[in-house]
Every structure is written in structure tokens, then in C-alpha cells.
Biotite code that builds the C-alpha atoms (Angstrom):
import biotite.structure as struc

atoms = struc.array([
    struc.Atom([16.006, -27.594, -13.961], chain_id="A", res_id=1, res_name="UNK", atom_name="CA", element="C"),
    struc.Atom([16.229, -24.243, -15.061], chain_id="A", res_id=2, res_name="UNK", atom_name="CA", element="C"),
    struc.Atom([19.082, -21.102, -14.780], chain_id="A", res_id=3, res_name="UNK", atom_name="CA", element="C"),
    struc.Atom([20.296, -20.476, -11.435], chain_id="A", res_id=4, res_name="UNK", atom_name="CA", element="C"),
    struc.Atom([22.428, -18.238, -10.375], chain_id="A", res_id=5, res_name="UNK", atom_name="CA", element="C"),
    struc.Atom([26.060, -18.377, -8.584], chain_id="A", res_id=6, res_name="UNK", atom_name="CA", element="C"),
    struc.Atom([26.210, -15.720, -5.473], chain_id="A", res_id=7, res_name="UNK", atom_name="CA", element="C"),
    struc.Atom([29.005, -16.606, -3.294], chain_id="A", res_id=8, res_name="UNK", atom_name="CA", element="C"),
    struc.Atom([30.146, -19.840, -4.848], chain_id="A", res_id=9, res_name="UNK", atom_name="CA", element="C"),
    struc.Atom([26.563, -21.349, -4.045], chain_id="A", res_id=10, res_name="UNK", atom_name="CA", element="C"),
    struc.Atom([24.096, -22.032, -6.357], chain_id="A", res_id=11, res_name="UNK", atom_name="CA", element="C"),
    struc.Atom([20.630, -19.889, -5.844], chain_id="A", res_id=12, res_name="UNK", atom_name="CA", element="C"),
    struc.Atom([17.611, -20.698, -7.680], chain_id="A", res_id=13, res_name="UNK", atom_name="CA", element="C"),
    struc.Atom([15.676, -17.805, -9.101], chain_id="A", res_id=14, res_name="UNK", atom_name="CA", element="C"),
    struc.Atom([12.300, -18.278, -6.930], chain_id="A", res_id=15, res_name="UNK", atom_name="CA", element="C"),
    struc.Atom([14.763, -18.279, -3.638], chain_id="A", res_id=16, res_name="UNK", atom_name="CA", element="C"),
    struc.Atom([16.517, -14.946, -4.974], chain_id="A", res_id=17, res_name="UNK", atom_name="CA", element="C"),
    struc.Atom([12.546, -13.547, -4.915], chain_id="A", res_id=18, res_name="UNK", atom_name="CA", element="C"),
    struc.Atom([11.617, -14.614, -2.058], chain_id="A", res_id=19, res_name="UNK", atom_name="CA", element="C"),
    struc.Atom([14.112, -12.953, -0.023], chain_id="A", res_id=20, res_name="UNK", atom_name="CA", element="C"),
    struc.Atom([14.507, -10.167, -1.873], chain_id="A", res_id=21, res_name="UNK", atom_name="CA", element="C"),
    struc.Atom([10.531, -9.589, -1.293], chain_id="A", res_id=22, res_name="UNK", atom_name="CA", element="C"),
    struc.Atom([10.902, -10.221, 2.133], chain_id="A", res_id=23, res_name="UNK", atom_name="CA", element="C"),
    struc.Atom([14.078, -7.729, 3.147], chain_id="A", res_id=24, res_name="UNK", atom_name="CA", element="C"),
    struc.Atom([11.974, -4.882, 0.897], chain_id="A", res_id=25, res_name="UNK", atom_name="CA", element="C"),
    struc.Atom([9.093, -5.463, 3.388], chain_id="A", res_id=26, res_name="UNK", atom_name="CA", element="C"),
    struc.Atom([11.394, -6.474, 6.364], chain_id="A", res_id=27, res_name="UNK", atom_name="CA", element="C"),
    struc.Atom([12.884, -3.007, 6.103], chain_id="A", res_id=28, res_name="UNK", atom_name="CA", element="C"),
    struc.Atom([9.671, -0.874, 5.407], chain_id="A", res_id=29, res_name="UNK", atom_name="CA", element="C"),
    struc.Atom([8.766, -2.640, 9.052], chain_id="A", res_id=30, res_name="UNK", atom_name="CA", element="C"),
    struc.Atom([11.823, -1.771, 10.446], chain_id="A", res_id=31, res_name="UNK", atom_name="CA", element="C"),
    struc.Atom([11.985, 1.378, 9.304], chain_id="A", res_id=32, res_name="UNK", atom_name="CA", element="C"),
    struc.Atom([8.142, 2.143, 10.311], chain_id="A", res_id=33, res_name="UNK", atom_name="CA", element="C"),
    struc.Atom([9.116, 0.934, 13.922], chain_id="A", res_id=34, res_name="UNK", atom_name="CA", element="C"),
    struc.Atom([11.190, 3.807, 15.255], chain_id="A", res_id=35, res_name="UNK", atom_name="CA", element="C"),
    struc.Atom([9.429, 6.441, 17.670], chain_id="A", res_id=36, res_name="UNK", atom_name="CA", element="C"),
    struc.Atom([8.666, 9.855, 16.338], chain_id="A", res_id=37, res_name="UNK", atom_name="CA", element="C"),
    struc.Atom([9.449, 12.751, 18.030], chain_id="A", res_id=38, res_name="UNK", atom_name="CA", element="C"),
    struc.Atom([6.995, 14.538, 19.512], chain_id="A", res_id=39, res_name="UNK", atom_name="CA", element="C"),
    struc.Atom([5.622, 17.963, 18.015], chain_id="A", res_id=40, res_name="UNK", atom_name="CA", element="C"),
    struc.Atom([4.104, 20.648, 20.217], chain_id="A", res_id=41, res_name="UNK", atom_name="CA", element="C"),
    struc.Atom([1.327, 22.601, 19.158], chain_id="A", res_id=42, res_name="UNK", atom_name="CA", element="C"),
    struc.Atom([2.791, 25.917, 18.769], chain_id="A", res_id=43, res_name="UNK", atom_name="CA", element="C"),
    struc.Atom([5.400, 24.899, 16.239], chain_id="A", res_id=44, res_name="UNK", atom_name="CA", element="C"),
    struc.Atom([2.851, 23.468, 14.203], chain_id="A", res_id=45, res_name="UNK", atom_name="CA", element="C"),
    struc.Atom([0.786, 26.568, 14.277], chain_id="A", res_id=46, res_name="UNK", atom_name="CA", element="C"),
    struc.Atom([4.092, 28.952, 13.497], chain_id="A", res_id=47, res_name="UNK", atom_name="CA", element="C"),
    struc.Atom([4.536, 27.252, 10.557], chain_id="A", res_id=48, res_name="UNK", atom_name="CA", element="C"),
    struc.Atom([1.710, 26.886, 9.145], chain_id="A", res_id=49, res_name="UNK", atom_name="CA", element="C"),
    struc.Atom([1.498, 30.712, 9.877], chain_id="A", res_id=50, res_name="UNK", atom_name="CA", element="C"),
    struc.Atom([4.705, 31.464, 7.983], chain_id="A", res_id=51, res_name="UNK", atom_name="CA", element="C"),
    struc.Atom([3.805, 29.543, 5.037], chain_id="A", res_id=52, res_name="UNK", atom_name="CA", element="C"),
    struc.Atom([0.599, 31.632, 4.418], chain_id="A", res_id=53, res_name="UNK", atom_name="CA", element="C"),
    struc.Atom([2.375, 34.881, 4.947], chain_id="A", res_id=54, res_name="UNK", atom_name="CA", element="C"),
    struc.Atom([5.108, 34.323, 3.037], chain_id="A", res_id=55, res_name="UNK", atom_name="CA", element="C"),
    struc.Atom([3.245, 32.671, -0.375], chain_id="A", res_id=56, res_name="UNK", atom_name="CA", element="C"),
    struc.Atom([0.994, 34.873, -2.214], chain_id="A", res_id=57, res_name="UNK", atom_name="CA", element="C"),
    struc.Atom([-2.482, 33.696, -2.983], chain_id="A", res_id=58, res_name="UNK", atom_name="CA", element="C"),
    struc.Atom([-2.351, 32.043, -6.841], chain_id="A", res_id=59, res_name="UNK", atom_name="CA", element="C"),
    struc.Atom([-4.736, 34.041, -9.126], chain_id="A", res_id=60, res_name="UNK", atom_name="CA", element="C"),
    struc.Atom([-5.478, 30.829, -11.496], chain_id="A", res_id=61, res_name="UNK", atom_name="CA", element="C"),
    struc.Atom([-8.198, 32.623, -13.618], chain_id="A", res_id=62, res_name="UNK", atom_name="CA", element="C"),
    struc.Atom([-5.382, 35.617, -14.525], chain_id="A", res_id=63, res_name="UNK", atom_name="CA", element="C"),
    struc.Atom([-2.646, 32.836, -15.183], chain_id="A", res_id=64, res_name="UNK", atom_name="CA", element="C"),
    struc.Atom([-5.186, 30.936, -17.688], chain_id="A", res_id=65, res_name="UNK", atom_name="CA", element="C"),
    struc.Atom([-6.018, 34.205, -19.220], chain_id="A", res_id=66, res_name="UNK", atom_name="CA", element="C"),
    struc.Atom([-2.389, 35.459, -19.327], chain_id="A", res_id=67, res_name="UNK", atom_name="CA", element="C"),
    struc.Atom([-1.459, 32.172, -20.875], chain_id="A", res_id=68, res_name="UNK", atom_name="CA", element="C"),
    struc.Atom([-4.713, 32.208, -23.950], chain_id="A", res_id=69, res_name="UNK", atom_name="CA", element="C"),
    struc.Atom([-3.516, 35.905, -24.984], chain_id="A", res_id=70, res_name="UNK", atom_name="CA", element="C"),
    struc.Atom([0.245, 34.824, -25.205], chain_id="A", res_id=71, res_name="UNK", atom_name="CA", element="C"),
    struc.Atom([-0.630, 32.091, -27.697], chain_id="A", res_id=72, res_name="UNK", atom_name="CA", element="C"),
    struc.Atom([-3.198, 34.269, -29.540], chain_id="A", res_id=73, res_name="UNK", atom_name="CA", element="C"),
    struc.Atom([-0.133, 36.457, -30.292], chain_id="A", res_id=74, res_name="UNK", atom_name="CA", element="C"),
])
């Protein structure tokens, strides 16, 4: 017999301790994946998405690259 471990004054072999710790991991991604969503309605998706777009500028990655090979030249 091999090492076991004492939880609670009882004596839990190591396989056991997997097994149920493998099965409340999944038990609560289940549970957790259960629950109802709210609904969204289409306007607030398309307000967001809106103020997202306004608010970031457009990334220039050709000027960053640049930017970044003369900085290193110098």
C-alpha cells in the first residue's frame, strides 16, 4: 500500500483525492455554465460597439515599426 493521506481523521488514498477533485473542477464548470444569461437588446450592442470605434484611434502599425527601427539606429 502506498502514502495516503489523513483529511478529517480518515484515511484518503491518493487516486480517491483525484477523482473528486477532477470531478468538483468539472462539476462546477457545469454548474456554473447552467445559469440563464440575461438578455441583450440590439441597440446596446450597436452603441457600444459605436463608442469603441469613436473613441480609439485607428493604429498606424507601419509608422510604429518605422518609429521603433530609427530609435534603435540611434
Amino acid at each position: 500500500m502506498g502514502a495516503a493521506y489523513h483529511i478529517l481523521g480518515r484515511t484518503v488514498q491518493p487516486h480517491t483525492l483525484a477523482i473528486a477533485t477532477i470531478a468538483a473542477t468539472v462539476g462546477g464548470a457545469v454548474y456554473s455554465m447552467t445559469g440563464s444569461k440575461p438578455e441583450k437588446t440590439q441597440e446596446t450592442s450597436v452603441d457600444s460597439s459605436q463608442k469603441t470605434t469613436q473613441s480609439e484611434p485607428d493604429i498606424d502599425i507601419e509608422k510604429l515599426v518605422d518609429q521603433f527601427i530609427r530609435d534603435e539606429k540611434q
